[in-house]
matplotlib code that plots the C-alpha trace (Angstrom):
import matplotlib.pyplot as plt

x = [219.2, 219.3, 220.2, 218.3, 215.0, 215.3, 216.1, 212.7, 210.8, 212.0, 211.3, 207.4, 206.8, 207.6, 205.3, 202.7, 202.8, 203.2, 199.8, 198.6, 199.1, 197.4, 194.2, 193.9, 194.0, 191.6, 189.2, 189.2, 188.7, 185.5, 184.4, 185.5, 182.0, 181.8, 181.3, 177.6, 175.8, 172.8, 169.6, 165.9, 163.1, 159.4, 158.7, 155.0, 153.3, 153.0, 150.3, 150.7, 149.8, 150.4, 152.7, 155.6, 155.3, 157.7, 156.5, 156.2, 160.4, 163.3, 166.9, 168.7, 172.2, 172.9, 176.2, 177.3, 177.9, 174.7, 173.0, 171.5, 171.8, 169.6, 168.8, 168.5, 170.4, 167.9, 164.7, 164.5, 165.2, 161.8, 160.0, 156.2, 157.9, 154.7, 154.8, 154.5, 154.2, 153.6, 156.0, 156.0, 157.8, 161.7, 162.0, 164.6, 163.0, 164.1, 164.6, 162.7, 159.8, 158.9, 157.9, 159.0, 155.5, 155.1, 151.9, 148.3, 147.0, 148.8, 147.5, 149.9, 153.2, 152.1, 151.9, 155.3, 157.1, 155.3, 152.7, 148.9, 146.2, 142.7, 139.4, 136.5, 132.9, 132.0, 129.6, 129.8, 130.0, 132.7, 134.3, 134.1, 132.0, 134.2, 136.9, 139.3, 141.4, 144.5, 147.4, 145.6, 146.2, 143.5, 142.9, 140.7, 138.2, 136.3, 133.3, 131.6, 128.1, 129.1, 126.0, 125.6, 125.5, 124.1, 126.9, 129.0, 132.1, 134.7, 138.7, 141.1, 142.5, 144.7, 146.9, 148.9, 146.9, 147.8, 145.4, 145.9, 142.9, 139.4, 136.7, 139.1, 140.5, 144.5, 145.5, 145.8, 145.6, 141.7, 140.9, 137.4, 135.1, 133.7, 131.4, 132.5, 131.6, 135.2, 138.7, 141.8, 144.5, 147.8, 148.5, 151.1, 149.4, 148.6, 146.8, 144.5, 143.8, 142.5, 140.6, 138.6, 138.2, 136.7, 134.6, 133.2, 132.7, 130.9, 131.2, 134.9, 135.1, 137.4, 138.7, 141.1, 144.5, 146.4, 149.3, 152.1, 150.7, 153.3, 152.6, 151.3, 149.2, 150.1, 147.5, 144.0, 141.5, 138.4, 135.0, 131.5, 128.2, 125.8, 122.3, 121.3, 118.3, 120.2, 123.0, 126.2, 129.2, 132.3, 135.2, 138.8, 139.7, 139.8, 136.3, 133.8, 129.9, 127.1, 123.4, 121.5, 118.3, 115.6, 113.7]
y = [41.4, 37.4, 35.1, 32.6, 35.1, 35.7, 32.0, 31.6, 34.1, 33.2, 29.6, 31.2, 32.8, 30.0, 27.8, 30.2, 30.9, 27.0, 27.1, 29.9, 28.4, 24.8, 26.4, 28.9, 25.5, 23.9, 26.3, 26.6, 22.9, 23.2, 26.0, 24.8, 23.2, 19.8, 18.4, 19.0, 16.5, 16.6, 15.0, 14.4, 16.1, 16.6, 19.5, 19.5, 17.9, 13.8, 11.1, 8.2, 5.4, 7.4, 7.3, 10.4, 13.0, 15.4, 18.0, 16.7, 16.6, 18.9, 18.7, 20.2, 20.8, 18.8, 18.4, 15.3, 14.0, 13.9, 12.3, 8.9, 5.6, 4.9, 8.7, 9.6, 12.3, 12.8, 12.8, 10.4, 7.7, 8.5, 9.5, 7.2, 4.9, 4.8, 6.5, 3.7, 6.3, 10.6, 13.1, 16.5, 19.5, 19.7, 16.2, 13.6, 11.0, 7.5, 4.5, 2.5, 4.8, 4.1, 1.1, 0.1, 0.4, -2.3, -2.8, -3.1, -1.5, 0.5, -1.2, -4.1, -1.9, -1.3, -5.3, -6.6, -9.4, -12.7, -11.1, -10.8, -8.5, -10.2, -8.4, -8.6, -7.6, -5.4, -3.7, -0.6, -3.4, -5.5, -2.5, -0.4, 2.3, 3.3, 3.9, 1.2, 3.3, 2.9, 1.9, 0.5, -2.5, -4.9, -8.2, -10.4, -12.7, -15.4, -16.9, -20.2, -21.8, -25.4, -27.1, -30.0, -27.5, -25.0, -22.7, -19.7, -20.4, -16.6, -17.2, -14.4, -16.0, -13.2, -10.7, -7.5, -7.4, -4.4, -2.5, -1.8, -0.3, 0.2, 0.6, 1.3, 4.0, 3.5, 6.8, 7.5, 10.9, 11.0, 10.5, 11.0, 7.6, 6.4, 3.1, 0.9, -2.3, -3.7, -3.6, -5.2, -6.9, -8.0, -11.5, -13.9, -17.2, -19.2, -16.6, -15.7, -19.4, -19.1, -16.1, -17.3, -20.5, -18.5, -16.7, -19.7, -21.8, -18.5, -14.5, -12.2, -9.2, -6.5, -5.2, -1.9, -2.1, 1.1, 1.7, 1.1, -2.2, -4.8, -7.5, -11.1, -12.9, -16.7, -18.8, -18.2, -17.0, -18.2, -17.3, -19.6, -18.5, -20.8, -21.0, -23.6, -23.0, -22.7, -20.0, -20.9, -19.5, -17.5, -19.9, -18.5, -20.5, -19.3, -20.7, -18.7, -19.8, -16.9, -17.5, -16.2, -14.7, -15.0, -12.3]
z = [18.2, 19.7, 16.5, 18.4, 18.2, 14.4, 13.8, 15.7, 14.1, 10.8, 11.0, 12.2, 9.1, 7.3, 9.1, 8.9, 5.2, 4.6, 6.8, 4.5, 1.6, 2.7, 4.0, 0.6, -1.3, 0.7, 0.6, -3.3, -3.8, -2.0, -3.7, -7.2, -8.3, -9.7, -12.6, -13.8, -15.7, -18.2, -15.8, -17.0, -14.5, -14.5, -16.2, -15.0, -12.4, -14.2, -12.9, -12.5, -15.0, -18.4, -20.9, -21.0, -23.5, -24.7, -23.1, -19.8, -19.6, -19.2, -19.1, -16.4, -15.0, -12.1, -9.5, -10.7, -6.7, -6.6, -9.0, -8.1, -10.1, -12.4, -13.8, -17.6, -19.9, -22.8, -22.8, -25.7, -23.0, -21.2, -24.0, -23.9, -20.8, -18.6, -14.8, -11.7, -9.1, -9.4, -10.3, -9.2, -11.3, -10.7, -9.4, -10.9, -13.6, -12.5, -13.9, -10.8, -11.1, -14.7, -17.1, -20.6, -22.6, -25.2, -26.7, -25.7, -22.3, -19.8, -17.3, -19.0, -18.4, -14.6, -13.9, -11.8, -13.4, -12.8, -11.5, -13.0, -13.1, -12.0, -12.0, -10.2, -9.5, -6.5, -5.3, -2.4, 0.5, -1.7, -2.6, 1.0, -0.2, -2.6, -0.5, -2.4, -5.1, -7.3, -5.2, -1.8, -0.5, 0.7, 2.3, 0.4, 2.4, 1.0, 2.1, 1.3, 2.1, 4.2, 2.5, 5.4, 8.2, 6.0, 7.5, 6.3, 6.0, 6.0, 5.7, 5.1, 1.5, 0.2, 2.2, 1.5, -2.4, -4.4, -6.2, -10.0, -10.9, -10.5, -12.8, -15.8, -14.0, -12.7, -11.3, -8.0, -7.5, -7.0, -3.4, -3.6, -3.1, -5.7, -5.8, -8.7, -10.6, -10.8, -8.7, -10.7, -8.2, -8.6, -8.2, -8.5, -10.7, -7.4, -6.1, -9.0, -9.0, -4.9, -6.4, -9.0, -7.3, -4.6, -6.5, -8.1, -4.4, -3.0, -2.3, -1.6, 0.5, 0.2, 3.5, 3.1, 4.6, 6.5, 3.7, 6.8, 7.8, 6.1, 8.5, 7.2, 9.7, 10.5, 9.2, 8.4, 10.5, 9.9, 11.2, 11.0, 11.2, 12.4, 11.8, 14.2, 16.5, 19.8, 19.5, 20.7, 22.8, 21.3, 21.9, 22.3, 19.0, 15.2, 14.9, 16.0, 16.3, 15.9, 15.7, 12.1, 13.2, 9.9, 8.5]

ax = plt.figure().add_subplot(projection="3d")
ax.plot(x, y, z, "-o")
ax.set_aspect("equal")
plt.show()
């Protein structure tokens, strides 16, 4: 036999062994599971707005790639924290999601950080029929009697506003409309100012925003209601003039 062939062959079966040998590693380092760490989940399905019980927690085994920041081991850590948004059962407790719970109300746990939580009276045309619940948003328009043209004055004050509560109720998982007697915002301290001065100067509507819609609009629009004798035209302009028909 050719010396030159064996050399070959020889040098082959080395390569393929070497080759072998690489891919057998390979394949048991991605099979070898990682390191598992202790993670606390929802044991039950948990609202939002209450304060964590015992027996509303597990602790799991979890591949420790894949555990995001801000997760706890024991469920001492969560243990009468108060929820900020729903849990379902299975799914990771988080650190964002929850609220360190003090004293006093939970509505007090659920405010932001310089933020405030301002009440105020509606009725089912202030509040949309009922429609406005836990966790909307809402513009808030204010309207004000002009009392030398004896005109109504309506500016969009507040944008983007989120809802804390209404009635006393904070949870959000009933959709169901319900007319109340009071909606609680959140407002930063220049904004509850506007508010209660604008409830003091005149009347606030509530107007529901689509949950997606993030935009701010530039400026204020403003609309005037006239109640001259002679109606006048729509302009093109933020001001609008409409004619007030009495009864």
């Amino acid at each position: 036999m050719n010396k030159r062939f064996i050399l070959m062959l020889l040098i082959a079966l080395f390569m393929a062994s070497i080759a072998a040998w690489l891919a057998n590693r390979w394949i048991k380092e991605k099979t070898v599971p990682s390191k598992a760490l202790q993670v606390v989940v929802a044991a039950v399905d948990i609202p939002f707005g209450i304060k964590i019980e015992d027996y509303q927690l597990k602790v799991i085994s979890w591949n420790g790639e894949l555990v995001p920041e801000g997760t706890y081991i024991s469920k001492e850590q969560v243990i009468n924290r108060v929820t900020k948004n729903n849990f379902y059962v299975g799914e990771l407790i988080t650190e964002k999601r929850m609220s360190e719970y003090l004293a006093g109300s939970m509505l007090s746990a659920l405010i932001k950080k310089d933020h405030r939580a301002v009440s105020v009276r509606v009725d089912d045309v202030v509040g949309v029929s009922g429609f406005i619940l836990p966790g909307n948003n809402v513009d808030v328009l204010a309207t004000k009697i002009d009392r030398v043209t004896n005109r109504a004055n309506t500016q969009t004050l507040l944008q983007n506003i989120k809802v804390l509560a209404v009635d006393q109720d904070v949870a959000q998982g009933n959709e169901k409309p319900t007319v109340v007697r009071a909606v609680t915002l959140e407002l930063i301290p220049d904004q509850a100012n506007l508010m209660v001065s604008a409830l003091q100067e005149g009347t606030i509507q509530l107007t529901l925003r689509n949950p997606l819609d993030t935009d701010m609009l530039l400026g204020k629009e403003e609309v005037v209601v006239s109640s001259l004798p002679e109606p006048e035209k729509i302009k093109p302009i933020k001001k609008h003039f409409l004619k007030v028909i009495p009864w």
